[in-house]
Structures are given as structure tokens and as C-alpha cells.
C-alpha positions as CSV (number, residue, x, y, z in Angstrom):
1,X,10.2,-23.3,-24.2
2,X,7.4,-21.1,-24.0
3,X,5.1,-21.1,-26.7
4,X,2.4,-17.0,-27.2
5,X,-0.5,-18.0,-29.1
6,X,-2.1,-15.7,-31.4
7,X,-5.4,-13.9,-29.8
8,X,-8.7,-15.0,-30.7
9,X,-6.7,-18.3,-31.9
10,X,-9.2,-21.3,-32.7
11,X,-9.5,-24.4,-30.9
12,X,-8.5,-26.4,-33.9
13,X,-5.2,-24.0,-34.4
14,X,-4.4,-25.1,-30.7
15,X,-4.5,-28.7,-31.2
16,X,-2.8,-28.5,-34.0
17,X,0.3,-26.3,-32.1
18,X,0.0,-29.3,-29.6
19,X,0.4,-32.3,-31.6
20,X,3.2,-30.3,-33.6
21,X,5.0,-29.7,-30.5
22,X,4.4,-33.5,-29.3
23,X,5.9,-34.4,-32.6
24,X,9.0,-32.6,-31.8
25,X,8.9,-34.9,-28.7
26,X,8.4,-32.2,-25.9
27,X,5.5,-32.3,-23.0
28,X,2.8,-29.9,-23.5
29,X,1.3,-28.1,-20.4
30,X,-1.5,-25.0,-21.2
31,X,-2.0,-21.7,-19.4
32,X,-5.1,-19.5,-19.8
33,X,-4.4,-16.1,-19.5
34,X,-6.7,-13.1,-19.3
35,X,-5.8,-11.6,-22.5
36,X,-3.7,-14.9,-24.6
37,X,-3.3,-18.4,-24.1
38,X,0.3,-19.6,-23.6
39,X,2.0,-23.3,-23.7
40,X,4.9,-24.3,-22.1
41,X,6.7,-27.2,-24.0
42,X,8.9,-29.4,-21.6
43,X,11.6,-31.1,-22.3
44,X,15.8,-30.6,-22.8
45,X,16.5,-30.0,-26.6
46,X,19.4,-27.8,-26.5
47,X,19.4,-27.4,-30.1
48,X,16.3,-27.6,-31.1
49,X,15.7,-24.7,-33.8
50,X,12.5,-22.7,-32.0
51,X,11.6,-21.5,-36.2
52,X,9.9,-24.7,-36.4
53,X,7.2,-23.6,-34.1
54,X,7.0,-19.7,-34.9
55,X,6.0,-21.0,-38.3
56,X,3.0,-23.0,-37.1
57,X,-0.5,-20.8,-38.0
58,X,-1.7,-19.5,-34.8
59,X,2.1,-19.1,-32.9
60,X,2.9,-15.2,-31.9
61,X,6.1,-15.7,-30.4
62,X,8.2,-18.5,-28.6
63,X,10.7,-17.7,-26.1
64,X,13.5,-20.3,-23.9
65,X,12.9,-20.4,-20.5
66,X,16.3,-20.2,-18.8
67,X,15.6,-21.4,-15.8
68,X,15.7,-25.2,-14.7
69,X,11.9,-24.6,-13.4
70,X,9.6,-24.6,-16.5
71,X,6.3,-24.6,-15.2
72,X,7.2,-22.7,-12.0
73,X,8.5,-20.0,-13.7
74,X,6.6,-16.3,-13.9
75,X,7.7,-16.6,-17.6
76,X,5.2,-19.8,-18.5
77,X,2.7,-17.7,-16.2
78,X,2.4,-14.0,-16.0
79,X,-0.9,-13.9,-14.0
80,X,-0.5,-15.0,-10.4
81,X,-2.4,-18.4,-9.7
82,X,-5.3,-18.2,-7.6
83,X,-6.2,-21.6,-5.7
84,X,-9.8,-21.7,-4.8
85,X,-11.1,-24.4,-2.0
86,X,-14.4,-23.9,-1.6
87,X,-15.1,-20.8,-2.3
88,X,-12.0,-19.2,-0.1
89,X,-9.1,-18.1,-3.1
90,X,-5.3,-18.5,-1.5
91,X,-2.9,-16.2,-3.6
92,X,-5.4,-13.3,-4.3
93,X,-5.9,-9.9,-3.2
94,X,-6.9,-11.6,0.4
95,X,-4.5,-12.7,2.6
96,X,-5.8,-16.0,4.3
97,X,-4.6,-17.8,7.9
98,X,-4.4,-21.0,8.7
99,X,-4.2,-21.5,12.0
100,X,-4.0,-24.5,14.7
101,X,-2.2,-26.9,16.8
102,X,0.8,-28.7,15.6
103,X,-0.6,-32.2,16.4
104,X,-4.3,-33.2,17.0
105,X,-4.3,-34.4,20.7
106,X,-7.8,-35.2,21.7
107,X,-11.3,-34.4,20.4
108,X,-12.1,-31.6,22.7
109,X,-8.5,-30.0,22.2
110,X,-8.9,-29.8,18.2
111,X,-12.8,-28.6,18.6
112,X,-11.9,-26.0,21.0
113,X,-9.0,-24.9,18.3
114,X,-11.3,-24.6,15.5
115,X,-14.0,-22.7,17.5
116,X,-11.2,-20.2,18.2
117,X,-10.1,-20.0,14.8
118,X,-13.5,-20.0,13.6
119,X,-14.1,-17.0,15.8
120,X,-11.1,-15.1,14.7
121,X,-12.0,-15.0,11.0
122,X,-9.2,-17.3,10.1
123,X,-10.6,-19.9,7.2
124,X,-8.4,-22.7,7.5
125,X,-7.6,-25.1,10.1
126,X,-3.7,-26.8,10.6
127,X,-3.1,-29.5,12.4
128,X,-0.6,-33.2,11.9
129,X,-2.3,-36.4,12.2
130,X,1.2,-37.9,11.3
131,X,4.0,-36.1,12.8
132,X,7.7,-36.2,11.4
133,X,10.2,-35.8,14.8
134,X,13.4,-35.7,15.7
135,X,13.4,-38.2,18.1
136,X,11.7,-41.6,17.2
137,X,10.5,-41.6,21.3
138,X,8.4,-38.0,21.1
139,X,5.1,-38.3,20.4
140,X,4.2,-38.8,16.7
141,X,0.3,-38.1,15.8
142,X,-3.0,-39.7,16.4
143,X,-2.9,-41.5,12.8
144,X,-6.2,-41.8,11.3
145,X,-8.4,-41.1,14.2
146,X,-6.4,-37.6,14.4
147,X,-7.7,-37.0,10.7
148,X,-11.1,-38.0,11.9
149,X,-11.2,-35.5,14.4
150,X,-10.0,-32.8,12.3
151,X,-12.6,-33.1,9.4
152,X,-15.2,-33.4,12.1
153,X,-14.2,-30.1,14.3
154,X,-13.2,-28.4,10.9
155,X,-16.9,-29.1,9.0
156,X,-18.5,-28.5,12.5
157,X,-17.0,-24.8,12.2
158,X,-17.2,-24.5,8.2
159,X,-13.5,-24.5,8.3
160,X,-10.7,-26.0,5.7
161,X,-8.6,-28.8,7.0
162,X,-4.4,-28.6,5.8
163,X,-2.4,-31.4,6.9
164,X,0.5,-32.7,6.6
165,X,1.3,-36.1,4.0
166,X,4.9,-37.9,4.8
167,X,4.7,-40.9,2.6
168,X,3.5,-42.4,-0.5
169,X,1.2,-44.6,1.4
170,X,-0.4,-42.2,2.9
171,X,-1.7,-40.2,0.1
172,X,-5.5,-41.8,-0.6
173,X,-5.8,-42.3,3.7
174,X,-5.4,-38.2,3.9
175,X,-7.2,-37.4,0.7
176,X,-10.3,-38.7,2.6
177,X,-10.2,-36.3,5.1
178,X,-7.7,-32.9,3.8
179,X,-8.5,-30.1,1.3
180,X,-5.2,-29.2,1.5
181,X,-2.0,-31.6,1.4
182,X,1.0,-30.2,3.5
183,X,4.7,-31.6,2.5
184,X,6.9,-30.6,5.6
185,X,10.5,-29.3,4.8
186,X,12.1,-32.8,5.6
187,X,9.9,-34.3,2.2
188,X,10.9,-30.9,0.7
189,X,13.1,-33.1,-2.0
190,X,11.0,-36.7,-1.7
191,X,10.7,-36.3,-5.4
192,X,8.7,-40.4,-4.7
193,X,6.1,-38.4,-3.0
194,X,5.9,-35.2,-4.9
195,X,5.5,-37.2,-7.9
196,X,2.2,-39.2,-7.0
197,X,1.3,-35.9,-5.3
198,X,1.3,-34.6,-8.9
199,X,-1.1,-37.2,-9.9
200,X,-3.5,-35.9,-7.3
201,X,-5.9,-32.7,-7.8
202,X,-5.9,-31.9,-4.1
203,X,-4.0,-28.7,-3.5
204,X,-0.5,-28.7,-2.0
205,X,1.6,-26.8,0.3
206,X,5.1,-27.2,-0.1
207,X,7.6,-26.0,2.7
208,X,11.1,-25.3,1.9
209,X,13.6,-27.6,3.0
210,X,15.6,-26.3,6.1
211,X,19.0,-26.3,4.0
212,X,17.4,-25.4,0.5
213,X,17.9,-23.0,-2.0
214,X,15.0,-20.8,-3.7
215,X,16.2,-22.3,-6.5
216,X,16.0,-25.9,-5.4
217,X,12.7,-25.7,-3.8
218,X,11.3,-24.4,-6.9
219,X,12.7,-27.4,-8.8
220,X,10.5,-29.5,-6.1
221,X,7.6,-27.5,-7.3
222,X,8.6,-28.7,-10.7
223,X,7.7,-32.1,-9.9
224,X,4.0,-31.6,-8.7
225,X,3.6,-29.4,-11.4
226,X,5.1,-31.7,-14.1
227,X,3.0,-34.5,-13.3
228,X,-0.3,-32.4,-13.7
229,X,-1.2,-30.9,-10.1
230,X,-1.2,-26.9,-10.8
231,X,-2.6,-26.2,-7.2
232,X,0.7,-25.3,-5.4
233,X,1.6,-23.1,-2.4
234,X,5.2,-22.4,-1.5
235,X,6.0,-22.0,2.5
236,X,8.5,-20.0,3.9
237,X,9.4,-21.6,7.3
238,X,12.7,-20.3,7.8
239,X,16.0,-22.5,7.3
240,X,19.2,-23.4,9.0
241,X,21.8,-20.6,10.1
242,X,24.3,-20.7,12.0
243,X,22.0,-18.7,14.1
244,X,20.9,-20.2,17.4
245,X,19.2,-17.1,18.5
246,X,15.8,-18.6,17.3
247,X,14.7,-22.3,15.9
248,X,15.6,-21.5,11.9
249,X,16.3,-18.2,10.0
250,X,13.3,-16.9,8.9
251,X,13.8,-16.1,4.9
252,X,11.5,-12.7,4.6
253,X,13.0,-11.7,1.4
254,X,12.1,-15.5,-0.3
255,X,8.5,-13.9,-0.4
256,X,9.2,-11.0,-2.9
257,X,11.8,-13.4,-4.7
258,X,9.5,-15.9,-5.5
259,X,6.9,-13.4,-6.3
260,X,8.7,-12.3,-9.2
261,X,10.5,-16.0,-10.1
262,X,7.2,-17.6,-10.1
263,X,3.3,-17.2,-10.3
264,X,2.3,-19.4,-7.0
265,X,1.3,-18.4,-3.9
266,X,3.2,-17.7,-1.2
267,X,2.3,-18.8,2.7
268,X,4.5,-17.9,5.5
269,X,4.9,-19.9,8.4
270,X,6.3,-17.4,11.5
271,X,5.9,-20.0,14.2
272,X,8.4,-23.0,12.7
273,X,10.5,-20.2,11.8
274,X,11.6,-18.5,15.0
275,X,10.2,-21.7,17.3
276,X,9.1,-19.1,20.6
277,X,6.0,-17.6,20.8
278,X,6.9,-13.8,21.4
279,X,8.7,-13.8,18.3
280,X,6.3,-14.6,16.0
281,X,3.9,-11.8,16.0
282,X,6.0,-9.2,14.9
283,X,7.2,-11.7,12.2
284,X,3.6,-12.5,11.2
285,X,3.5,-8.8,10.8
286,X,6.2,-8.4,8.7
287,X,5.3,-11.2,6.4
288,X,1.8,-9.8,5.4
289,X,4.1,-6.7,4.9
290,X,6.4,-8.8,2.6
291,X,3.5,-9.9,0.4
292,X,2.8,-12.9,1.7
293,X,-0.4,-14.2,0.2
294,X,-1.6,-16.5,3.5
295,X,0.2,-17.3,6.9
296,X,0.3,-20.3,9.2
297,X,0.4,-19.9,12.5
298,X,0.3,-22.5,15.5
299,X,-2.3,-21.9,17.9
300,X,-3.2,-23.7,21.5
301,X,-5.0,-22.6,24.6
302,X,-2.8,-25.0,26.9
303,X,0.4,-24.6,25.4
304,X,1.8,-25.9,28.3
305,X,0.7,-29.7,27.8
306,X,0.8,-29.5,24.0
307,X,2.2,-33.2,23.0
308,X,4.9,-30.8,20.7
309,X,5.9,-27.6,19.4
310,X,4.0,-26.0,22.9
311,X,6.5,-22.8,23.5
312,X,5.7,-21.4,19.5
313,X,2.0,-22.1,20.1
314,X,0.1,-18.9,20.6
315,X,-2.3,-18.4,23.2
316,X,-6.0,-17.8,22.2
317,X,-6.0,-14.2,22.8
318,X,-2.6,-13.6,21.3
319,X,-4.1,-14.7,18.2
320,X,-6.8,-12.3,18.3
321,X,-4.4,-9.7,18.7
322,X,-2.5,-11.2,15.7
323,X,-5.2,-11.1,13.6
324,X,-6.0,-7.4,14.6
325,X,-2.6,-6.2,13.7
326,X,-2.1,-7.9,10.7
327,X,-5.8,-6.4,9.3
328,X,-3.9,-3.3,9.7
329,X,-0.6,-3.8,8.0
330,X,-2.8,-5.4,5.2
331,X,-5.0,-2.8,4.4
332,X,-2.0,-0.1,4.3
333,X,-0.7,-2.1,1.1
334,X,-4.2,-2.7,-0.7
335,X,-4.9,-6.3,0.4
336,X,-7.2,-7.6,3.2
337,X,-7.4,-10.1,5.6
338,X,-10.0,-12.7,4.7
């Protein structure tokens, strides 16, 4: 339920809406709009008669959310959220790149990485300390000493660091060294680790399972969301077709379908999505066409003897070329390139 306050309601008229509405027995989560203040009230009453809150002094209107996704939803939040990590906003007018290898390999590999993405104007730096494979023989991350590097190479370079989480006990290790926490698709529905995620106030990338609806992965949103974290970015990173042409499907129409479902950002992620490296240009293109409010690309100069995920990697100059084009497309539809 979605509770309109009054403009130029009191704070004392707000608490008392709250502790009404806590009465009643539902969760109470506030949004700060530009122009009015909204609340969203969680919790399944279906017969719960919504007169008892329009009569409460300082209530202008209350509306049902349909959807299963309270918090998610555009209707709980008309103004887009805006992440800020500081300084750089993600879900703004600029479009922001993160950019990177998929696993930290050495020292000199991830500060050569972050010089190039430095260089480029991108303002946040990927790479996986702990890697989630296939198979339990290929090569799965550098641990800790990984997430050493990375802060190191990134703060050397005035760079943010995403990577990704896979486990519950993993959470406070990472939050020593990330600004951003990255849930990879195959976590997509660990509702364990979403929920202490939600406890955190480190912001969160969420990919989208490879099977999973828009519906579903907004529902996994829910979860962070419900258990306090507001700092949420959805990834598009394709899913699973039938299609063997490329590594997954890339979604492009997810980006304006969450864009009118919900108020969070959107990333897209063009090289897990079509898994070779001439293909993901043009879909990096089309993405910032899309709407997409940031973009991950994988980056490395010796793609070659990349420990995984080489042939999807960019090559250094192929990234400046990226990041040329997609200046372009972005200022044709009123946005920049950060």
C-alpha cells in the first residue's frame, strides 16, 4: 500500500501516520520526493479497509500496489533513484562504465587495467576476487589478496572498485575493500545472501538470473530493499535461449521495462551477454541507446592468457573506441558519458 502525504505535512503528522500504520501491523519504508513525501506500507492484508488511513490528518491519498514488488515498484517511487559513490551518481542524467578484467590475476595485470580505464574516462573499476565457475577445476579468484590488489590499483587511479559477493561469509571480508557489491546471476535468487546484503549500506548490483523473469528478479530486489538497503542497480546480462549463436540472449528491451516498473538504475552488461568480443560493441551501443543508465564491460590487454572469460575481453584500444562511440549515441538522446 502506498501511502501520499499532504504537502508541507509536519514532522509530528508523519510520526503519527507511522505508528498508525505500525498499529495496523504493516512495515513502514519512507520516500522523499521532490515535491511530497510518500510511504510505502508492507505487508499482505487483503482486506484491510485503506479508509482507516485516508482518515489519518496529514494522508492525501492511499493507493494498492498490485504488484508482488512493493518497494521496487515506480509506484512507491516516482523519481528515479540516484546512487551516489563518492561523488560519481549511477542512475542520473550520466551514463557511467565500469570497466575491467573478469578476475584479478596479478598486481601488474589489475594496475595496468585501471590505468587504462582511468585513461578512458570510465569511473569504476570491475574485477572478481572470488569467481563462481562452471567447472570446480578452472581457476576461481585470488581471494583476499585479489581484493587487496584491486583497492590498491583502484585508489592509485581514483577509481571505484565493484566486485562480486557469493556468500554470506563473505560479506564483511569484501565490505573492507568494495564500494560496490556485485551479486552474479547464479545468487540472483540466494534470498540468504540478499537478505544480509539488505542489512548492509554498501550499494548493490544485482544481475538477473540466466532463466529469470523481469518479474522475478525484481522480487530479488525486494529482498535488499525490504531489509533496509535502498542502493540497488539492476544488470541486464542476457539469459538463456535456445540460442547458441552467442553465450546468453541479451534482454535490450528489460532496460525500458524496468524503467517504467521500477525507479532503480539500470546497468547493462554486453560482454556476459553475447560472451565474444566483436559482438559486444555494437551491443554496448545499443544499450546506451536503450537507456541504460551505466554499462559493464570486460576489459584486458592480453586477452589471450586471461585466467577466464579471455575471448569477451576487449582489447585496450577497442575500448577507447567503445567509449568514443558510445559518447555519441549518448549525447543524441540528452545524456552524457561520465
Amino acid at each position: 500500500m502506498v501511502i501520499v502525504l499532504e504537502k508541507n505535512v509536519a514532522d509530528k503528522q508523519i510520526e503519527n501516520i507511522i505508528k498508525h500504520l505500525e498499529d495496523f501491523g504493516f512495515a513502514v519504508h519512507k520516500s522523499t520526493g521532490v515535491e511530497q513525501i510518500v510511504l510505502g506500507a508492507i505487508g499482505v492484508k487483503p482486506d484491510f479497509d485503506t479508509r482507516n488511513v485516508k482518515i489519518i490528518d496529514g494522508v492525501a491519498e492511499v493507493y494498492r500496489i498490485t504488484e508482488p514488488y512493493k518497494l521496487a515498484s515506480r509506484s512507491f517511487q516516482k523519481e528515479n533513484t540516484v546512487i551516489t559513490i563518492k561523488g560519481i551518481p549511477i542512475g542520473g542524467n550520466e551514463v557511467m562504465m565500469m570497466a575491467g578484467p573478469c578476475s584479478i590475476e596479478s598486481e601488474e595485470q589489475i594496475f595496468t587495467l585501471a590505468e587504462i580505464v582511468a585513461k578512458s574516462g570510465a569511473k569504476i573499476l570491475r574485477g572478481g576476487a572470488f569467481k563462481p565457475r562452471t567447472s570446480p577445476y578452472a581457476f576461481q579468484g585470488m581471494g583476499e589478496e585479489g581484493l587487496k590488489l584491486i583497492r590498491k590499483a583502484a585508489d592509485a587511479y581514483n577509481l571505484i572498485v565493484i566486485t562480486e559477493v557469493m556468500e554470506n561469509a563473505q560479506i564483511d571480508l569484501i565490505g573492507k575493500y568494495t564500494d560496490i557489491y556485485q551479486v552474479g546471476a547464479r545468487n540472483m535468487q540466494n534470498f540468504s545472501l540478499l537478505k544480509e546484503l539488505g542489512k548492509t549500506n554498501i550499494p548493490i548490483m544485482l544481475k538477473r538470473g540466466l532463466s529469470a523473469t523481469i518479474e522475478e528478479w525484481l522480487m530479488s530486489a525486494e529482498y535488499i530493499l525490504s531489509n533496509g538497503n535502498r542502493q540497488i542497480m539492476l544488470c541486464e546480462r542476457g539469459i538463456r535461449t535456445f540460442e547458441t549463436a552467442t553465450r546468453n540472449t541479451f534482454d535490450l528491451s528489460a532496460i525500458p521495462v524496468l524503467q517504467k516498473k521500477s525507479h532503480l538504475p539500470v546497468v547493462a552488461d554486453p560482454s556476459h551477454a553475447t560472451g565474444l568480443r566483436d559482438k559486444v560493441l555494437p551491443m554496448a551501443r545499443a544499450a546506451v541507446a536503450a537507456g541504460a543508465d551505466a554499462l559493464m564491460v570486460e576489459v584486458h590487454h592480453q586477452p589471450e592468457k586471461a585466467l577466464s572469460d579471455g575471448p569477451q575481453a576487449l582489447l585496450p584500444e577497442q575500448f577507447m573506441e567503445l567509449m568514443r562511440q558510445i559518447r555519441l549515441i549518448a549525447e543524441v538522446i540528452g545524456r552524457k558519458i561520465a
